[in-house]
C-alpha positions as CSV (number, residue, x, y, z in Angstrom):
1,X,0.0,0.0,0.0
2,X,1.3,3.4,-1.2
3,X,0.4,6.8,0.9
4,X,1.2,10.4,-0.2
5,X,2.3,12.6,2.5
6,X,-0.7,14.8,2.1
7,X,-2.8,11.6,2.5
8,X,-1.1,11.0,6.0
9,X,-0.9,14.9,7.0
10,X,-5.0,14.5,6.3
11,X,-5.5,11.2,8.7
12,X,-2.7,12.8,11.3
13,X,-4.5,16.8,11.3
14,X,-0.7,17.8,10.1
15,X,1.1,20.5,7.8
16,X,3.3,19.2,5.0
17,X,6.6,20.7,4.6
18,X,8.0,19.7,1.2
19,X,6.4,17.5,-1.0
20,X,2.9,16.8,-0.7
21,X,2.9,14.1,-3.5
22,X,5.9,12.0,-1.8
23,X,4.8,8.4,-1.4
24,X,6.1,6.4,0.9
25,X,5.1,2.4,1.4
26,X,6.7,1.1,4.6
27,X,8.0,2.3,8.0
28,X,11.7,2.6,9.3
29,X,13.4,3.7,12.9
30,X,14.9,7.2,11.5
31,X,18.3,6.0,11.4
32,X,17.5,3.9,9.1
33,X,15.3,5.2,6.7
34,X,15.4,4.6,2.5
35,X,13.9,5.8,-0.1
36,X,9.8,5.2,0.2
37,X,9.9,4.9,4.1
38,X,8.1,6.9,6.3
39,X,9.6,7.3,9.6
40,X,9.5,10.2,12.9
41,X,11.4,12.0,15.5
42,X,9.9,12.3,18.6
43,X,13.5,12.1,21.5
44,X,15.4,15.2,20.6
45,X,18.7,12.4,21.2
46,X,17.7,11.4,17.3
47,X,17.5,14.8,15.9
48,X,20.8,14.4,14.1
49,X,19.2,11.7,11.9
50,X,16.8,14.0,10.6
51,X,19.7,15.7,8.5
52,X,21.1,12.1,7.2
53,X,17.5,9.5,6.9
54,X,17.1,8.6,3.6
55,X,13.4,8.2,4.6
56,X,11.2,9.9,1.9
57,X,8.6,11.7,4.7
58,X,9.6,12.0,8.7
59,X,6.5,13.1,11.3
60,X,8.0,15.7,13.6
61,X,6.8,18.0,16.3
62,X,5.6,21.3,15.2
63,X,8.2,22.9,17.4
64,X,11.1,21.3,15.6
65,X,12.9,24.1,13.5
66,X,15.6,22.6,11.6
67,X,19.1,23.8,11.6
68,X,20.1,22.8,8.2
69,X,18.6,21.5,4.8
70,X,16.6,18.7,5.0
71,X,16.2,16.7,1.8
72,X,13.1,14.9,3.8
73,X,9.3,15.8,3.7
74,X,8.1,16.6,7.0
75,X,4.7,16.3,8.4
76,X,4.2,18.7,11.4
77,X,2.1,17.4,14.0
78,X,1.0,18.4,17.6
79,X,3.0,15.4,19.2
80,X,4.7,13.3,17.0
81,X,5.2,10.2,18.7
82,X,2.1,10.4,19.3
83,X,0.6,10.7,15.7
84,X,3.5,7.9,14.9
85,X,1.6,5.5,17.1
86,X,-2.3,6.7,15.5
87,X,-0.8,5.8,12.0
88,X,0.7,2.3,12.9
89,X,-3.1,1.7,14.6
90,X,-4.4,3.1,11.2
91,X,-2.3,0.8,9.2
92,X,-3.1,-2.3,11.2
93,X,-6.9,-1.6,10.8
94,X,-6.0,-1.7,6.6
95,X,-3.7,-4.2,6.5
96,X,-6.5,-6.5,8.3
97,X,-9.5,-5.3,6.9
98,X,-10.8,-8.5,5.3
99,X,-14.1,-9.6,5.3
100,X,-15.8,-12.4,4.1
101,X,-16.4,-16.3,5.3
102,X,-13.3,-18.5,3.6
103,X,-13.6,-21.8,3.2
104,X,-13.0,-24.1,4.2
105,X,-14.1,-23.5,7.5
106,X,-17.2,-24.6,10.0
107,X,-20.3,-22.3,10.6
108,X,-22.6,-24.1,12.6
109,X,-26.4,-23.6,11.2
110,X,-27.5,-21.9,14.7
111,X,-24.7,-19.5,14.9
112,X,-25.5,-15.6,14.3
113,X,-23.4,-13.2,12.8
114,X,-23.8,-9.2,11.9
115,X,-22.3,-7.4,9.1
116,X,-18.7,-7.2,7.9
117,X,-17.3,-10.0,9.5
118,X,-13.9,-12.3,8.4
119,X,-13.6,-15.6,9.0
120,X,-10.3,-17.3,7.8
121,X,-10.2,-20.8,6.5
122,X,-10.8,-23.8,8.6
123,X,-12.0,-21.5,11.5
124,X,-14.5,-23.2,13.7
125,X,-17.7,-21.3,14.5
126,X,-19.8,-23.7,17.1
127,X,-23.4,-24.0,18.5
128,X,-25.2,-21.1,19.4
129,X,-22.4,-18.8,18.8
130,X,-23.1,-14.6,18.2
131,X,-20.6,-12.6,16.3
132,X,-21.2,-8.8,16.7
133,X,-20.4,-6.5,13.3
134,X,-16.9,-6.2,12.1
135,X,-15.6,-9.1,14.0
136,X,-12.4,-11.0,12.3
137,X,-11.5,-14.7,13.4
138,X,-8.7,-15.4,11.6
139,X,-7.1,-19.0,10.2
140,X,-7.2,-21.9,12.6
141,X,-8.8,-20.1,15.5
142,X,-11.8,-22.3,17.7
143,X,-15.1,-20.5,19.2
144,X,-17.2,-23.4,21.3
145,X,-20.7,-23.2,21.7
146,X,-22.7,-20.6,22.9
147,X,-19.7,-18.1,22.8
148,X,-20.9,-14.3,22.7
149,X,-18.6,-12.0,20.5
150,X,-19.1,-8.2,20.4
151,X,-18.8,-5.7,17.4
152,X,-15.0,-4.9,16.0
153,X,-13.3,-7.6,18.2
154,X,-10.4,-9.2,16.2
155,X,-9.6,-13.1,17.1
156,X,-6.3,-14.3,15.6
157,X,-4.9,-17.4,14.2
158,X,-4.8,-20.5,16.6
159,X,-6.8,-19.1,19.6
160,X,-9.2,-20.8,21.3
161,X,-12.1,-19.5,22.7
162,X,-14.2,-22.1,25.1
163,X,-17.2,-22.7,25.5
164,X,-19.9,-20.2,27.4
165,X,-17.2,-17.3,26.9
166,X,-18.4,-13.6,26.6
167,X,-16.4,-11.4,24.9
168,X,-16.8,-6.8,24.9
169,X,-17.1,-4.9,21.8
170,X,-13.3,-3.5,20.5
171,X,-11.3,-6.7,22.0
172,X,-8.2,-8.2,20.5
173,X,-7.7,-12.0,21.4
174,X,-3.9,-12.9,19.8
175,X,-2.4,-15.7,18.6
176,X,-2.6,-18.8,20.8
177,X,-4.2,-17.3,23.6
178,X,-6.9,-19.8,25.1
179,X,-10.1,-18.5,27.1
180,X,-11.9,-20.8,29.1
181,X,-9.9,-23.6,29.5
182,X,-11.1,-25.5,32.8
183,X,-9.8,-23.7,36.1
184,X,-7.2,-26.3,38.2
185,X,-9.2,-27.7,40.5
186,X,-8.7,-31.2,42.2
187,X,-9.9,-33.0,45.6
188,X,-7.8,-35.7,46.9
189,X,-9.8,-38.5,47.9
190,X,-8.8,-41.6,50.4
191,X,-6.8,-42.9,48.0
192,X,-4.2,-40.2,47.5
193,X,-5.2,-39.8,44.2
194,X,-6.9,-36.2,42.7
195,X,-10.6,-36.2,41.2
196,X,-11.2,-33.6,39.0
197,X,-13.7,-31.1,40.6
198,X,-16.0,-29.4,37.3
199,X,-15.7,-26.5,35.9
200,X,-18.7,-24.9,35.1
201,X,-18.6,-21.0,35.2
202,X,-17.5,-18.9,32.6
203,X,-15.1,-16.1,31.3
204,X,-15.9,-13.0,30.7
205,X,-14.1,-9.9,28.5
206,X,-15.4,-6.6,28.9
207,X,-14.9,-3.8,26.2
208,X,-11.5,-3.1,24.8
209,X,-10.2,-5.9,26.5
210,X,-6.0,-6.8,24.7
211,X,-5.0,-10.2,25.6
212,X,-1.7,-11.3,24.2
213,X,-0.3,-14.4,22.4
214,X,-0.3,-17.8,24.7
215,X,-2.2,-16.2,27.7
216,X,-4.3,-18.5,29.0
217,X,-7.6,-17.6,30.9
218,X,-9.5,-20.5,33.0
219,X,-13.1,-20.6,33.2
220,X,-14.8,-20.2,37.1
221,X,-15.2,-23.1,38.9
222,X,-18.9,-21.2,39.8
223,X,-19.8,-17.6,38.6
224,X,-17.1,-15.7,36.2
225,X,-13.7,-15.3,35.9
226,X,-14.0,-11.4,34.8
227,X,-11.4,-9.1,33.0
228,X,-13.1,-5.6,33.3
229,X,-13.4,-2.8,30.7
230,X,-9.5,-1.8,29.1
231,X,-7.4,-4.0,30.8
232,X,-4.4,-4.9,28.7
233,X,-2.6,-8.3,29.6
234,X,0.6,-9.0,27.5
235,X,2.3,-12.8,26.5
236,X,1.9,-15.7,28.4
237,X,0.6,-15.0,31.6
238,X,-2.1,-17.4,33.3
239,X,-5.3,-16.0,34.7
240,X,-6.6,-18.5,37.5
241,X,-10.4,-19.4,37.5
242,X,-13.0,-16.9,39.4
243,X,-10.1,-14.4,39.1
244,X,-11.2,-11.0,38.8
245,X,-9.2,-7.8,37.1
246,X,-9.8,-4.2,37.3
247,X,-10.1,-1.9,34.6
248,X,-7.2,-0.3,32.6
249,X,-4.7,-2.6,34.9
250,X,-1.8,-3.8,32.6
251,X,0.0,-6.7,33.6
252,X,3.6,-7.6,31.9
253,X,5.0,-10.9,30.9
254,X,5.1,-14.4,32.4
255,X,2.7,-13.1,35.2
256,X,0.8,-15.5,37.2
257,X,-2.5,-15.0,39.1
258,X,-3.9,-18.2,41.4
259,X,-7.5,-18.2,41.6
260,X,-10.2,-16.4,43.0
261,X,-7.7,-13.3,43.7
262,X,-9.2,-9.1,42.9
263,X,-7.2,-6.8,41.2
264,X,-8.6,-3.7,41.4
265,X,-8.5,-1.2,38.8
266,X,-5.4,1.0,37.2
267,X,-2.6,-1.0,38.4
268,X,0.7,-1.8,36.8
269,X,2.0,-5.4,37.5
270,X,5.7,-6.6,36.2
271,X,7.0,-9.1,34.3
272,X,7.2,-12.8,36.1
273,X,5.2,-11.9,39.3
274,X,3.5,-14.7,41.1
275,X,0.5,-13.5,43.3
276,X,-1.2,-16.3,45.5
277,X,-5.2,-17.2,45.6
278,X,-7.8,-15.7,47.6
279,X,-6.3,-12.0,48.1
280,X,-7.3,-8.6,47.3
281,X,-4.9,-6.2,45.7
282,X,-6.7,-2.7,45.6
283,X,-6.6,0.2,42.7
284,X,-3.5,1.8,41.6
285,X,-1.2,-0.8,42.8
286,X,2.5,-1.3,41.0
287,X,4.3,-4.5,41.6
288,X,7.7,-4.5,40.3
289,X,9.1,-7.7,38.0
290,X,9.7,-10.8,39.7
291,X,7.6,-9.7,42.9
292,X,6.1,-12.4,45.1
293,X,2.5,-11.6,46.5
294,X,1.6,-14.1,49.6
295,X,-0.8,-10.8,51.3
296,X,-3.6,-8.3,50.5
297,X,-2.4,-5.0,49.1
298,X,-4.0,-1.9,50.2
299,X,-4.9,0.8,47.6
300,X,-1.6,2.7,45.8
301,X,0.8,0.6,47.5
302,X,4.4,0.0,45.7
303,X,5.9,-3.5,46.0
304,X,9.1,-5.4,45.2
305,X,10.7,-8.6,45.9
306,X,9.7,-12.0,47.0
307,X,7.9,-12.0,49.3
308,X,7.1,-8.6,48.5
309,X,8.0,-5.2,50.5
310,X,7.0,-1.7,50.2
311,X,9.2,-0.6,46.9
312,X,11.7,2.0,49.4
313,X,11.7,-0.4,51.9
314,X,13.0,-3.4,49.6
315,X,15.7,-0.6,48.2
316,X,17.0,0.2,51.8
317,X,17.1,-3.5,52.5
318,X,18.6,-4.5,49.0
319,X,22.1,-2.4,50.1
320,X,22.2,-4.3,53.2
321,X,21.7,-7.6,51.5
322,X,24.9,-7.0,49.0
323,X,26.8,-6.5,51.9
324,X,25.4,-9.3,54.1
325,X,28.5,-11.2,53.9
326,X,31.0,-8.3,55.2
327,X,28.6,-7.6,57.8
328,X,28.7,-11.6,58.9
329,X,32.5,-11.4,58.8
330,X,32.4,-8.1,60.8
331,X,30.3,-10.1,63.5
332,X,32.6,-13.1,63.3
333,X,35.5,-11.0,64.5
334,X,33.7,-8.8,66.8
335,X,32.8,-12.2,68.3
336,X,36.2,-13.7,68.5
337,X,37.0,-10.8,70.0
């Protein structure tokens, strides 16, 4: 896909500075730009690239007042980085605009579906199922029965979506993520051995809900396992069943959540955390990568380490700790003494 710069000036509410007819087809990092390649400068520690890129058009900050000659087209903008991220979200919204049922692929006769949606060969739509307008399910991805989709929620390739799931308008559901999967729960009986005890909630996404490649999501043993309104959870983490998550908390890599634990809303959890079942965390709590959390955590608390600490608190600690053995040496030979 080719874009002029006047074409992207008009989507970004920008001023062209050069030429307007310059088209560009693909995006670069400034420093290395070529010919056709739209790039930006946003951290004043690139400006020198400005005056070398090889980029045909460069989004910069309407403050920027070059130095020197720039070869480059500019397209002023309010914040650059900014518009820089508005145009990728543009671009993705082309690039997988598709529409249409391929085949093949597996419709069931009861499901429902509104207008514009994709599905990608050998999907598999099942009983009962409701897709909202605009919604994509790409290639190889698995909706069980009775599965509610909302409007302009995009499913891709290989995800599985369980049975009884709900799903908000505006959601993304990447690659290999799997939603409903039965929550881990076994009784041991007289034996020693482990029965299986059902699983028979649900899970349920609300609106603008990201959920990133390989996370998994258990279904509740009872009720919902619920992931409230713009909460944005990256690769590979595992969501416990009856777990319930705030809205707009973001939660980094590798995190793990055991079940029936609230996360309130607006918090920002690291990558590789572990938090235990059956606790409350409140709004506006950050947990630092590789915490441990065995406790409740009160509203805007900051925590590091395992088992976690109040963030200052672990700092102060952490110099101590590098000098722990000095400080058993000193006592050795105090003691001797």
């Amino acid at each position: 896909m080719k874009f002029t710069a006047q074409q992207i000036a008009g989507i970004l509410e920008g001023d062209v500075v050069g030429n307007p007819e310059a088209e560009v087809s693909k995006l670069s990092k400034i420093e290395e730009g070529t010919e056709g390649s739209l790039t930006f400068l946003a951290n004043p520690k690139y400006t020198s690239h400005i005056y070398t890129t090889e980029a045909t058009v460069a989004i910069v900050n309407k403050s920027f007042i070059p130095e020197q000659e720039i070869d480059t087209t500019l397209i002023k903008v309010e914040d650059a980085y900014k518009s820089f991220s508005k145009l990728l979200e543009y671009y993705n919204q082309v690039k997988n605009n598709k529409t249409g049922i391929e085949q093949p692929s597996y419709v069931d006769d009861t499901a429902k579906y509104g207008e514009n949606i994709y599905l990608g060969a050998f999907a598999y739509i099942g009983e009962n199922v409701t897709l909202g307008d605009n919604v994509k399910v790409f290639p190889n991805a698995y909706l069980g029965d009775n599965v509610t989709v909302g409007d302009n929620t995009v499913i891709f390739s290989g995800a599985k979506i369980y049975s009884e799931t709900v799903i908000g308008n505006s959601c993304v559901i990447n690659a290999g993520a799997i939603i409903g999967a039965d929550g881990f729960g076994f009784a041991p009986n007289e034996e020693g051995e482990y029965n299986k005890v059902p699983q028979i909630g649900n899970v349920i996404l609300e609106d603008f809900v990201d959920i990133g490649a390989a996370t998994t999501i258990d279904r509740a043993t009872l009720g919902s396992t619920v992931i409230r309104r713009g909460v944005k959870l990256d690769n590979q983490i595992q969501i416990a069943h009856n777990v319930e998550i705030g809205k707009n908390t973001v939660i980094a890599a590798q995190t793990g959540i055991a079940g029936s634990t609230k996360i309130g809303e607006n918090c920002q959890i690291g990558g590789q955390v572990g938090i235990v079942g059956h606790i409350t965390i409140g709004n506006n709590v950050r947990i630092q990568a590789q915490s441990g959390i065995g406790r409740n955590v009160k509203d805007n608390e900051v925590l590091q380490g395992s088992p976690a600490l109040p963030y200052s608190d672990y700092n102060k600690s952490y110099v101590h700790f590098k000098n722990l053995p000095k400080i058993v040496k000193n006592i050795n030979d105090l003691e001797k003494k």
